[in-house]
N, C-alpha and C positions, 0 to 999 in steps of 0.2 A: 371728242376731238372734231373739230369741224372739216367737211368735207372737199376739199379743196379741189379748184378745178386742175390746177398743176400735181403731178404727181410727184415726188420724193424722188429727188436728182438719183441720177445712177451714179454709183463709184465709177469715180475720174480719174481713179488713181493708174498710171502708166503701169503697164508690167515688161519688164524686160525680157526680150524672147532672142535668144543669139544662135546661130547656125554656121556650117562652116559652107558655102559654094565651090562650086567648080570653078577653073579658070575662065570655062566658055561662059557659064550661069554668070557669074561678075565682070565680063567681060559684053553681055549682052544688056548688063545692068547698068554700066556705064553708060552705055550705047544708047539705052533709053532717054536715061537722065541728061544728057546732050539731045535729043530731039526734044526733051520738052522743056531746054533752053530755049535752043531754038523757033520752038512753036510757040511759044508763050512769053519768052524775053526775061524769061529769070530762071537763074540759075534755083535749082535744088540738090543738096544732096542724097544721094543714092539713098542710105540709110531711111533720108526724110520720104522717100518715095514711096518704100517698099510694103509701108503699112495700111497704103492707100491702094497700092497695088491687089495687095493681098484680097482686101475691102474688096474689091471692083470682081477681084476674082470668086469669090466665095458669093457675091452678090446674085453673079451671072450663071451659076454651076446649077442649074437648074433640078438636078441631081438632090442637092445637098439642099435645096432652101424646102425642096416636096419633103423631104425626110425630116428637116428642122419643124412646118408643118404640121406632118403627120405624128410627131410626137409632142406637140405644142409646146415648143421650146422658141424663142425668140429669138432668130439668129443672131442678132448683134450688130447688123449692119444696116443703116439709115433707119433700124427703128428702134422700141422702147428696148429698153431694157431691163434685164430682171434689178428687181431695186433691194432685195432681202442678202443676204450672204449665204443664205438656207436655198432661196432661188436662182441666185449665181451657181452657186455648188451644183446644183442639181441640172445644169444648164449648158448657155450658151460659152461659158468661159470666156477668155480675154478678148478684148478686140482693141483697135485702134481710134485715137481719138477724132470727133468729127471731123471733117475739112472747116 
């Protein structure tokens, strides 16, 4: 098999993750989503936000990416990803797709 400099796409496949919020937790989620009408000049919705949020959060938790790390697991966020089903499993689990 030839050795290619591209690696073997990672599953793109969406996974649906649903939760319930609080009044105030959806009520500051809105609250977002209107400032970054605002800031930006187009509208998104919440829903569309949340998985980028999430992204941004998990990226930043400086906590959790030493840990990711120190177990040489690929967090999932802005880099490779595991590309087997044997190395998902064992892994980083779902994430969001890129911006």
């Amino acid at each position: 098999m030839p050795d290619l400099k591209l690696r073997r796409l990672p599953d793109r496949t969406p996974v649906k993750i649903s939760f319930q919020a609080t009044p105030e937790l959806a009520s500051a989620l809105r609250a977002y989503a209107d400032l970054y009408r605002e800031t930006y000049g187009q509208a998104e919705a919440t829903a569309d936000l949340i998985p980028y949020m999430l992204e941004c959060f998990l990226a930043s938790d400086r906590a959790f990416v030493a840990a990711q790390k120190e177990r040489h697991v690929a967090p999932g966020i802005g880099k490779a990803r595991p590309t087997s089903r044997t190395e998902r499993s064992a892994g980083a689990g779902p994430s969001a797709p890129d911006p």
